[in-house]
C-alpha positions in Angstrom: 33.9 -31.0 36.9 31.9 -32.0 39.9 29.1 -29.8 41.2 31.5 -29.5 44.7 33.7 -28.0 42.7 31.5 -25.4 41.1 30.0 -24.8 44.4 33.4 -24.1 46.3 34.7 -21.5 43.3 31.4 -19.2 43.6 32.5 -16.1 45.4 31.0 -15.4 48.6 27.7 -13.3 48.6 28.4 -9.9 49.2 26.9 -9.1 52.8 26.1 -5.8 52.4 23.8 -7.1 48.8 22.1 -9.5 51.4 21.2 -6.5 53.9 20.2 -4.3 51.0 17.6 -6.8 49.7 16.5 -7.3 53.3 14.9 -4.4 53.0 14.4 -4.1 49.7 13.0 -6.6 48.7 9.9 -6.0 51.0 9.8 -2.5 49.6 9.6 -4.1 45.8 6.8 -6.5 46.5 4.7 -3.1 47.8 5.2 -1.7 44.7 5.8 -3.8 42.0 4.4 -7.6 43.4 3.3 -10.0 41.2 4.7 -8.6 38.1 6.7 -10.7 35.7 10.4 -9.7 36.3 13.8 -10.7 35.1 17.3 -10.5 36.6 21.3 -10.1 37.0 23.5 -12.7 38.8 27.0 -12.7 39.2 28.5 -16.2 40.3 31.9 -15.0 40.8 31.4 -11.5 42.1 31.9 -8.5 39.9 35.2 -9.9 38.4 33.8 -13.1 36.9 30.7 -13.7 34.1 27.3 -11.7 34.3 24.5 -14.6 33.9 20.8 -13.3 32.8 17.8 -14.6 33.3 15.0 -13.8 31.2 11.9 -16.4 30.9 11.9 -19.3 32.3 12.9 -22.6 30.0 10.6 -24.9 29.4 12.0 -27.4 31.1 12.3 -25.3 34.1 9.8 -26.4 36.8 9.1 -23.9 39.9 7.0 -24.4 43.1 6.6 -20.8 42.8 4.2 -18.5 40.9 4.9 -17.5 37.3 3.2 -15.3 35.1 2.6 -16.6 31.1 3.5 -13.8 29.2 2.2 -14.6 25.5 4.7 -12.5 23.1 4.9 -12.8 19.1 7.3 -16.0 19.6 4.5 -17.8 21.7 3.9 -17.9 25.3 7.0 -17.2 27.8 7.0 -17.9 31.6 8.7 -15.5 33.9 9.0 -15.6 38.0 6.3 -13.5 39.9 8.3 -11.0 41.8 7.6 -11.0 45.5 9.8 -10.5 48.3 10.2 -13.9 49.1 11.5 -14.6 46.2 14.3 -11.8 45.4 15.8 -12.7 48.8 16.4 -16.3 48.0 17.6 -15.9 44.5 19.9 -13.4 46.2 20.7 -15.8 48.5 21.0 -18.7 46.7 21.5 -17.9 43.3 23.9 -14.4 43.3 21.1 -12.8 42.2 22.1 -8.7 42.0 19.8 -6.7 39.4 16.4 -6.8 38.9 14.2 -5.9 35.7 10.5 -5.3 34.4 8.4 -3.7 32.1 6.1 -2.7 34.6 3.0 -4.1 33.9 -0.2 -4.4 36.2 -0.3 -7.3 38.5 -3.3 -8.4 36.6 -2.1 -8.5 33.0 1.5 -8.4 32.1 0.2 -6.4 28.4 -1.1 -3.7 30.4 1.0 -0.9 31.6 1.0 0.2 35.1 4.4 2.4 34.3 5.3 3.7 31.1 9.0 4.9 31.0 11.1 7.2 29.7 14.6 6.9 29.3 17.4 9.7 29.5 21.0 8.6 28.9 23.8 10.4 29.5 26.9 9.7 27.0 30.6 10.1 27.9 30.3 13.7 26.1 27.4 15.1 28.2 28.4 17.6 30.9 26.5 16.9 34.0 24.7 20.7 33.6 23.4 19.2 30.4 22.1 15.8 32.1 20.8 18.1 34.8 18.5 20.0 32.3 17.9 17.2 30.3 16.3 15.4 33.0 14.5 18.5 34.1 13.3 19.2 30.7 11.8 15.5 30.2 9.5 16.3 33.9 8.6 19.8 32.0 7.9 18.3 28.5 5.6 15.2 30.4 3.9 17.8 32.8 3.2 19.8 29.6 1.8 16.5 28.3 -0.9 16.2 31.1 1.2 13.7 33.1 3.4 13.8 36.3 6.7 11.1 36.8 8.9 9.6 39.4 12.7 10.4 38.7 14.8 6.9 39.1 18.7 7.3 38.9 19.5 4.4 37.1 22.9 3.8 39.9 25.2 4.4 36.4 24.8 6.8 33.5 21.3 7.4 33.0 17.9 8.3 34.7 14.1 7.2 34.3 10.7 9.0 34.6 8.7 6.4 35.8 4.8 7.4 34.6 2.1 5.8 36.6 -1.7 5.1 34.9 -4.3 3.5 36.2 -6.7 2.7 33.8 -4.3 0.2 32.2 -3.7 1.3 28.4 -2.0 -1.1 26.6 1.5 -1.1 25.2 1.4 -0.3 22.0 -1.0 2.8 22.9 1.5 4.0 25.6 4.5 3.5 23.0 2.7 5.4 20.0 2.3 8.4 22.5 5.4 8.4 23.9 7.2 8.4 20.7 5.2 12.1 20.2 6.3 13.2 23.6 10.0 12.6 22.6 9.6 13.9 18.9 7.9 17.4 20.6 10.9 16.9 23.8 13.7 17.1 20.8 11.8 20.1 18.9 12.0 21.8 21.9 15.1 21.1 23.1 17.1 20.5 20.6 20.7 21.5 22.3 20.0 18.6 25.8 18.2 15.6 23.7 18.7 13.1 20.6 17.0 10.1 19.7 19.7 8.8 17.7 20.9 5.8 20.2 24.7 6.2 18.5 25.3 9.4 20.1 27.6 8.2 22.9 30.2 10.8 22.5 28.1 13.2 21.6 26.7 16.4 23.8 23.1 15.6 24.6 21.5 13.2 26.4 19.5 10.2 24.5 16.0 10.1 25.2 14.1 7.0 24.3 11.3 4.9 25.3 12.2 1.2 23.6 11.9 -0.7 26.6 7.8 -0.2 27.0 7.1 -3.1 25.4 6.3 -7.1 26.8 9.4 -8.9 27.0 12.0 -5.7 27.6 12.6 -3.4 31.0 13.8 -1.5 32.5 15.9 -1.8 36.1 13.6 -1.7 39.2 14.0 1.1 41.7 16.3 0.3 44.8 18.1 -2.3 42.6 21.4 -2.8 43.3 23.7 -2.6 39.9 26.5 -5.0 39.0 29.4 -2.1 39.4 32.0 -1.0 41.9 30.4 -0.3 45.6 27.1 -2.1 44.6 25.8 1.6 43.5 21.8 1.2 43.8 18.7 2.5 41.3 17.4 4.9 43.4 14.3 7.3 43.5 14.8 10.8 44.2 12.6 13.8 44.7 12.3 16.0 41.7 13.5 19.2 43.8 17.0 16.9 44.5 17.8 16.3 40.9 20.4 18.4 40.0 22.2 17.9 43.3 21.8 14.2 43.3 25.0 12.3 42.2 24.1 9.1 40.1 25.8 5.8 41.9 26.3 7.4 45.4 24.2 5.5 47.4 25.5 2.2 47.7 24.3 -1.4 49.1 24.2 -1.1 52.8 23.6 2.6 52.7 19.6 1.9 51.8 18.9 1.8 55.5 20.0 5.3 56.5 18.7 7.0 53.0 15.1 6.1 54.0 16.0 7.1 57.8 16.6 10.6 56.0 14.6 10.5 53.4 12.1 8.6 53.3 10.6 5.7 50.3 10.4 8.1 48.1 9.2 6.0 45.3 5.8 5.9 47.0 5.5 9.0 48.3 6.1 10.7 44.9 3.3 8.1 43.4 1.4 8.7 46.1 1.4 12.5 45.4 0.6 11.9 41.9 -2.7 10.9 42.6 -4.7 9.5 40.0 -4.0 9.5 36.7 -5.3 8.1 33.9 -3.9 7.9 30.2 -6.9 8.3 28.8 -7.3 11.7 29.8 -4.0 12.8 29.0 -3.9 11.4 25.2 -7.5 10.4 24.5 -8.7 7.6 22.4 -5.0 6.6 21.0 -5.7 4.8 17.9 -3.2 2.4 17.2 -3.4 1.5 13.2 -3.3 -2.1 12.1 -1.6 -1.6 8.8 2.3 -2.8 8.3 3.7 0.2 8.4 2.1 2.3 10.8 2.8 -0.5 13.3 6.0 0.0 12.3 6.1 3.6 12.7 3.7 4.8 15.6 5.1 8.2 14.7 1.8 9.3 13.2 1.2 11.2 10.1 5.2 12.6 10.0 6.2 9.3 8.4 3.6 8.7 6.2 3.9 12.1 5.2 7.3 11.9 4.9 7.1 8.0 2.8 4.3 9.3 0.6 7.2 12.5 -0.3 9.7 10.4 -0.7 8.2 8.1 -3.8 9.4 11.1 -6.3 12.8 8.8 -5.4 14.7 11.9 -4.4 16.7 12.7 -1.5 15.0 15.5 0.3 16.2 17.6 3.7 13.4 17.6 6.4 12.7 20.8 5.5 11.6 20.2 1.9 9.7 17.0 3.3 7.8 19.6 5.3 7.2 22.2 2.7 6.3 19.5 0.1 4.1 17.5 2.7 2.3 20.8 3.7 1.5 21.9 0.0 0.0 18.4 -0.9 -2.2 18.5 3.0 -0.3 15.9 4.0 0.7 17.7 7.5 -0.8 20.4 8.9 0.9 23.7 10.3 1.9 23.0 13.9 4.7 20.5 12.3 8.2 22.1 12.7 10.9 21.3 10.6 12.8 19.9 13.9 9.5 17.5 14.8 10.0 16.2 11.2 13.9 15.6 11.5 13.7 14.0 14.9 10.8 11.6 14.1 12.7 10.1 11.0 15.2 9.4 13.3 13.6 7.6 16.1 11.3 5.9 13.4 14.7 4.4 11.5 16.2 3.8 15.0 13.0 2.1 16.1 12.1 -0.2 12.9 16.0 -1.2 13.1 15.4 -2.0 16.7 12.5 -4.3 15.8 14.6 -6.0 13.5 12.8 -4.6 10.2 14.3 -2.5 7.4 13.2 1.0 7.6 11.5 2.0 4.5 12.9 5.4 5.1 17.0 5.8 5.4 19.2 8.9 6.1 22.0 9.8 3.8 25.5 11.2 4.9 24.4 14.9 4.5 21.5 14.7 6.1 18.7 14.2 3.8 16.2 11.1 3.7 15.4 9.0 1.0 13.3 6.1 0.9 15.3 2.9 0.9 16.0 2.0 -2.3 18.8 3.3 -4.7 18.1 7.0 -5.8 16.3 7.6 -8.6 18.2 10.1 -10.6 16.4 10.1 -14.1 13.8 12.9 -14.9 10.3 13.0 -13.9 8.0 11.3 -16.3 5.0 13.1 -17.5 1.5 12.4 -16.9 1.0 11.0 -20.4 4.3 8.7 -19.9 3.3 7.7 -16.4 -0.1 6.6 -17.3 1.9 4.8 -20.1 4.0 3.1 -17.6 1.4 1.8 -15.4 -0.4 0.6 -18.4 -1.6 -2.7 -18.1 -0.2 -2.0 -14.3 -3.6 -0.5 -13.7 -5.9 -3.1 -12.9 -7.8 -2.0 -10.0 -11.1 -3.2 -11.7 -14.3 -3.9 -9.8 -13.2 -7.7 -9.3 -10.2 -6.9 -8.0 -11.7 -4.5 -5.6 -14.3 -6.8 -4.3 -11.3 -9.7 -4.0 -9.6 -6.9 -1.7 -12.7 -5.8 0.2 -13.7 -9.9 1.0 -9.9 -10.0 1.8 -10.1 -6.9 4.4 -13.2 -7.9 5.9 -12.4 -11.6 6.7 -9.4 -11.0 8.2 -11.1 -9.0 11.0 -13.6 -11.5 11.7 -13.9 -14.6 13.6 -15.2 -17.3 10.5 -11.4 -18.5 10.0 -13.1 -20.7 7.3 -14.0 -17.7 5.5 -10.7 -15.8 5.5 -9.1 -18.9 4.4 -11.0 -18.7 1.4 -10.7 -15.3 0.6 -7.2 -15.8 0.9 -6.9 -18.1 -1.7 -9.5 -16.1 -4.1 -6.4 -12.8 -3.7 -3.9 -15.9 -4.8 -5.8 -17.0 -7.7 -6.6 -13.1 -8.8 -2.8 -12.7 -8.5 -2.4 -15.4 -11.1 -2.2 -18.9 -8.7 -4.1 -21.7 -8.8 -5.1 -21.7 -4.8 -6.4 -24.6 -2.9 -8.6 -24.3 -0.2 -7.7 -27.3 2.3 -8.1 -26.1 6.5 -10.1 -28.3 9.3 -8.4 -30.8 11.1 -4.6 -31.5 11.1 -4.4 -30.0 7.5 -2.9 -27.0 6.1 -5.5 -23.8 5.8 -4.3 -23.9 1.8 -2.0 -24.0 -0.5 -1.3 -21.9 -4.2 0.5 -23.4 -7.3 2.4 -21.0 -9.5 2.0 -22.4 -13.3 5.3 -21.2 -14.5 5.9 -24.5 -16.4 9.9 -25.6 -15.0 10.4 -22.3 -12.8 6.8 -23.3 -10.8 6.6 -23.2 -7.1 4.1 -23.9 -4.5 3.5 -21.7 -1.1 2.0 -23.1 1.7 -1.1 -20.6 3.1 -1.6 -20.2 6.7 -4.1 -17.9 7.8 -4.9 -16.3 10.7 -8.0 -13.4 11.3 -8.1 -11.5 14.1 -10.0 -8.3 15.6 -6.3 -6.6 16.3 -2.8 -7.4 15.1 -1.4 -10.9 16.0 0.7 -10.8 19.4 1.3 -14.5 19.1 1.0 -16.2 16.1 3.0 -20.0 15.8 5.0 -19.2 13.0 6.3 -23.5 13.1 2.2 -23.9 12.4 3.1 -22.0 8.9 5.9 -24.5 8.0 4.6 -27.8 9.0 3.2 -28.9 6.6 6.2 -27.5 4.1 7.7 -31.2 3.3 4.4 -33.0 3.7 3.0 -31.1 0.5 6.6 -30.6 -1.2 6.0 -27.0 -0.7 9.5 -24.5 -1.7 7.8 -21.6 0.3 5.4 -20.9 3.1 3.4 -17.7 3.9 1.2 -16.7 7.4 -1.4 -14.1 6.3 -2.6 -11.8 8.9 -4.3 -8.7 9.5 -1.1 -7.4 11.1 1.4 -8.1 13.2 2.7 -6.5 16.5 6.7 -5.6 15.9 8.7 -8.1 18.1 12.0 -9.5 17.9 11.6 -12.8 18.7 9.0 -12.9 16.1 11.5 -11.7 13.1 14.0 -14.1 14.6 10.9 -17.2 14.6 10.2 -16.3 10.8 13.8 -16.5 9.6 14.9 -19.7 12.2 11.1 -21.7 10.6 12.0 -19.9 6.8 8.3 -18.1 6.6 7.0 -15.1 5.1 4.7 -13.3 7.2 2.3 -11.3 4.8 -0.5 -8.7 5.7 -4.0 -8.3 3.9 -2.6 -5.0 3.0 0.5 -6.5 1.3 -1.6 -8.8 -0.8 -3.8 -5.8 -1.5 -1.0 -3.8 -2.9 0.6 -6.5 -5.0 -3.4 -7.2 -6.6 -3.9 -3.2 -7.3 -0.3 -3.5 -9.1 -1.1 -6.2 -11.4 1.9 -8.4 -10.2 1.8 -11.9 -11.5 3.7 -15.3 -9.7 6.8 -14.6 -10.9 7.2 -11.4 -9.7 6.0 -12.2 -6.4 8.3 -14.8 -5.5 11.1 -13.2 -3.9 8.1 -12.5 -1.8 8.5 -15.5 0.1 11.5 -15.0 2.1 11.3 -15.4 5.5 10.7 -12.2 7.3 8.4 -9.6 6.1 6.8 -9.2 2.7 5.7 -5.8 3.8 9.7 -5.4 2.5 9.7 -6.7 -0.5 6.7 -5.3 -1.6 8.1 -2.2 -1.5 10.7 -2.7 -3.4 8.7 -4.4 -6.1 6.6 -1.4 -6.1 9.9 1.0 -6.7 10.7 -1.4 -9.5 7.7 -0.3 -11.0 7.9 3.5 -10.6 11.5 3.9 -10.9 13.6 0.9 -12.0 14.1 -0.8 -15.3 10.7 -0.2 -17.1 10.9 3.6 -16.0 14.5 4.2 -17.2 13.9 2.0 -20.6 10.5 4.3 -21.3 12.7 7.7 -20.8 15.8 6.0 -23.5 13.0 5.4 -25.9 11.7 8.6 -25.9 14.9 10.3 -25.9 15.6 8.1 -28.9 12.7 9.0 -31.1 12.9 13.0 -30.2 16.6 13.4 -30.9 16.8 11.0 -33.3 13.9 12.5 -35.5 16.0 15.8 -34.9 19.0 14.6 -36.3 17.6 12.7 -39.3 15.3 16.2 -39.8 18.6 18.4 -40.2 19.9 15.7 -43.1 16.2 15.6 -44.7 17.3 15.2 -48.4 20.9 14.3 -47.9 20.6 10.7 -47.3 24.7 9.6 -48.3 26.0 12.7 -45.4 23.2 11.1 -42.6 24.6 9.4 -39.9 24.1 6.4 -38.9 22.2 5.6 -35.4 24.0 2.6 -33.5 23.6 2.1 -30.1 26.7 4.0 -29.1 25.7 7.1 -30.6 21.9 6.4 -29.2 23.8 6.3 -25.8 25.2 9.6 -26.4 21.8 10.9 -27.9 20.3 10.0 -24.5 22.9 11.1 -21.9 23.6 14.4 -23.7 19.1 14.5 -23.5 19.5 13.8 -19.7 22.4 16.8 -19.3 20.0 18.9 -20.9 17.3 18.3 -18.6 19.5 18.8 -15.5 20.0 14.7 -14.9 23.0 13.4 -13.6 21.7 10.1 -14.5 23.9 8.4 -17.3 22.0 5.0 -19.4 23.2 1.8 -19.9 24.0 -0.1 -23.3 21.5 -2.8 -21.7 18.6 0.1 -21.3 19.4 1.3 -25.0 19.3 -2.2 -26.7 15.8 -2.7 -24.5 14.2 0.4 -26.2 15.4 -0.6 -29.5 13.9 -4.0 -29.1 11.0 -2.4 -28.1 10.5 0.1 -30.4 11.5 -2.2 -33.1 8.9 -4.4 -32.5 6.2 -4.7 -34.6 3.4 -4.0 -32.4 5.0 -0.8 -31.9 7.0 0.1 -35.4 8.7 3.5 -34.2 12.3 2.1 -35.3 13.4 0.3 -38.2 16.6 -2.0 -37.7 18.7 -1.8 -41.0 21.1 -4.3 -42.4 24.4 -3.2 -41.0 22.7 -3.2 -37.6 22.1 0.8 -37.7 18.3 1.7 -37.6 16.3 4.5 -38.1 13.6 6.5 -36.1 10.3 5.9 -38.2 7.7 7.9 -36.6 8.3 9.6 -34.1 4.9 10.7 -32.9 4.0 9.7 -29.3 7.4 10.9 -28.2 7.2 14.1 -25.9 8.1 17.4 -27.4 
């Protein structure tokens, strides 16, 4: 197709679009120039494909100003908004809606307008929305901050929150999350921060889009709908009166006769304000999972509850978390609930797997199958951890180097720390780095099933917003590598980065992964499913749960049920030896389920657990069961089982 032909099928540009941003577009530049920005066109009007632009391409060369925007997946260009600018992409290239994040003009990882969102779904009445919206101004001003109300021009509004001491992001984020946690615990019947509630009768209140790289649509934007309905400021006072959509392109001239530009008169009313007044020093953790979570002490209350492997309502998360001083007493059962929530909704967002997941009725588990066995005792958990508990002194000063490298700016150093966790963990680590070579490398000596992971390391005062997850893998063939790991103090949660370590197969590890895996003992073969690409923060869990609850948990628990009701039964034929019975491994499988009834399990074993403690038990180092010709056995001694 020639490019006359493409030309002569665009639709027309709307007029009344083209007078809109005639005066709009001036108005944008006053408040929002020189920001990164994204946008909306429609080639063929509103009947025909909606084409967004987001960065730049690289190939993509402007006389204009950009701004470089350095995000997880490396450094993005995107257009500097000024007036100039939104006319002729309007003009020229259908341009319609426009989009930021609303950073300063100075630094696009600064906030100069935090957002929050309110979403109204097909079942919310418009009283409900009303209140909602209202509720959100009361819940902020309760906060210690004021807002400018932004009709989105569809379904939804936006309190637009001005600072100006520039806090960054992931500050702004973390505090927001509280504000809608506390918004939800007092409202309950107008909010939800579950994002699947369209049909549902609240309104959804979020704050996802405060973050580099997403938006939120600019006031006095026209929207890609019927009548060119515009994104429009309003005074507080008008908001249950205003109709979202009404004002339309072309009707921008005679709301400001009337009403003013609101947008700057409400900012301008605001004053200033600062967020460091209104939530203090925010301290935004570094470790895996509160990055993750930047919901505070509810979830790690709530994760460090949850490891008993059972299913738990909010409300026994509470009590439990409260009686162990894990939260203290201005929680609420609601503030609990409602920050699982938006913490699952969130990590799923970020493309990571929650590590806490709610069940059909309402309870929350962590994510991994339910652990339905007893509780072990103290004696039989110490015997389970076992040789498990290796937290000696030279494992602790491996950790410590490890922690205190990784936050300093001798790479060299970290590189070789990195490699002393690797050979503690049971590698043979080499320590390569300088110029055009890999930082190091680690050999697993597991004769035929070996493996070698390539070590890329990266220390840093904060969590990596930009680490080149390609430099982890390049040298992958070169060194006939199967796996290849980045290892970092953290890492800031971005989607384009969990997409970059899945597209470039690399496992991005934290100093507090590597820590966890060296305090549980785990050796090279446990560790290598490790090495998928994405997150080992993931698997390590789950290794972990292995530990506590899987196989080794579940085969301790048959063996001692084996040795106490098997002693029992032998006891009540003591002198009778032709009537005994004899104990197969059927009949030790009922032994053991009919144990787990009578401790209130519903958990049943498996013939697979039952020959694994006869093995065991059998064994000569142990000699608690003696294996008899016809493939019976017999419980020997059964001391060290619990009574």
């Amino acid at each position: 197709m020639r490019v006359s032909d493409v030309i002569s099928d665009l639709k027309p540009v709307n007029q009344s679009v083209v007078d809109h941003y005639a005066i709009a577009a001036a108005i944008l530049e006053r408040l929002f120039g020189a920001v990164p920005f994204e946008w909306l066109a429609l080639p063929h009007a509103l009947r025909g494909a909606r084409v967004f632009h987001g960065p730049l391409s690289e190939k993509t060369r402007t006389k204009r100003d950009v701004v470089e925007v350095p995000l997880a997946s490396g450094v993005r260009r995107y257009p500097q908004l000024s007036a100039s600018r939104i006319e002729g992409l309007v003009a020229k290239a259908r341009a319609l809606e426009f989009y930021s994040w609303s950073p300063t003009a100075s630094d696009p990882m600064r906030v100069a307008f935090a957002r929050l969102l309110v979403e109204e779904s097909a079942g919310v009445s418009r009283e409900v929305f009303s209140k909602a919206l209202l509720a959100t101004r009361d819940v902020l001003e309760e906060s210690g901050v004021r807002s400018v109300l932004v009709f989105d021009g569809g379904r939804g509004a936006a309190c637009w929150i001005p600072f100006d001491d520039a806090p960054t992001y992931p500050q702004v984020r973390a505090w927001l999350h509280d504000v809608c946690a506390r918004a939800v615990e007092e409202h309950g019947d107008l909010f939800t921060l579950e994002p699947d509630s369209h049909g549902g009768t609240c309104a959804h209140l979020h704050c996802a889009s405060n973050a580099p790289g997403r938006f939120s649509i600019l006031p006095y934007s026209v929207r890609a709908g019927a009548g060119y309905p515009l994104a429009l400021p309003v005074p507080w006072e008008e908001a249950e009166r205003f109709e979202n959509g009404t004002v339309s392109a072309g009707e921008l001239e005679g709301w400001l006769a009337q009403h003013g530009e609101v947008f700057a008169r409400e900012r301008e009313a605001i004053g200033e304000q600062r967020f460091a007044s209104v939530a203090g020093s925010v301290d935004v953790p570094t470790s895996p999972l509160a990055l993750m979570t930047t919901a505070g002490p509810i979830i790690a209350a709530a994760i460090a509850v949850l490891q008993d492997g059972q299913s738990h309502s909010a409300a026994e998360i509470l009590q439990m978390a409260s009686e162990r001083g894990l939260l203290d007493a201005k929680a609420s059962q609601k503030y609990v609930y409602t920050s699982l929530i938006e913490y699952i909704a969130r990590a799923k967002g970020n493309g990571r797997t929650p590590k806490v997941v709610q069940n059909p009725d309402r309870t929350f588990r962590v994510n991994e199958p339910e652990d339905l066995w007893p509780q072990l005792s103290d004696e039989q958990a110490r015997e389970l951890r076992g040789a498990d508990a290796v937290a000696s002194p030279a494992i602790e000063s491996v950790i410590a180097s490890l922690m205190e490298t990784a936050k300093g700016s001798d790479a060299a150093a970290f590189e070789q720390a990195v490699c002393a966790a690797f050979e503690a963990l049971g590698f043979h680590a080499t320590h390569c780095g300088g110029y055009k070579a890999p930082d190091g490398y680690a050999d697993a000596p597991l004769g035929p099933l070996g493996y070698r992971v390539m070590l890329e390391c990266k220390s840093a005062s904060q969590g990596l917003n930009k680490p080149d997850v390609l430099e982890a893998a390049k040298f992958k063939d070169a060194y006939r590598a199967q796996h290849c790991a980045m290892i970092a103090r953290a890492y800031a949660d971005e989607v384009e980065f969990t997409s970059e370590l899945h597209n470039h197969g690399v496992s991005a590890w934290t100093v507090d992964d590597l820590a966890a895996v060296l305090r549980a003992g785990a050796n090279p073969r446990e560790v290598e499913s490790l090495f998928a690409p994405g997150y080992a923060a993931d698997g390590v869990e789950g290794l972990l749960w292995e530990r506590a609850h899987g196989t080794r948990k579940r085969v301790l628990l048959v063996a001692d049920a084996i040795l106490r009701c098997g002693w029992a039964t032998q006891s009540a034929y003591c002198g009778t030896a032709e009537n005994a019975p004899h104990f197969t491994e059927d009949v030790a499988m009922v032994l053991v389920d009919e144990d787990l009834a009578a401790q209130g399990s519903s958990a049943r074993c498996d013939r697979g657990d039952v020959q694994a403690a006869i093995s065991y038990l059998s064994n000569p180092m142990v000699q608690k069961v003696e294996l008899c010709d016809d493939g019976s056995f017999i419980v020997e001694d059964q001391r060290g089982a619990e009574s």
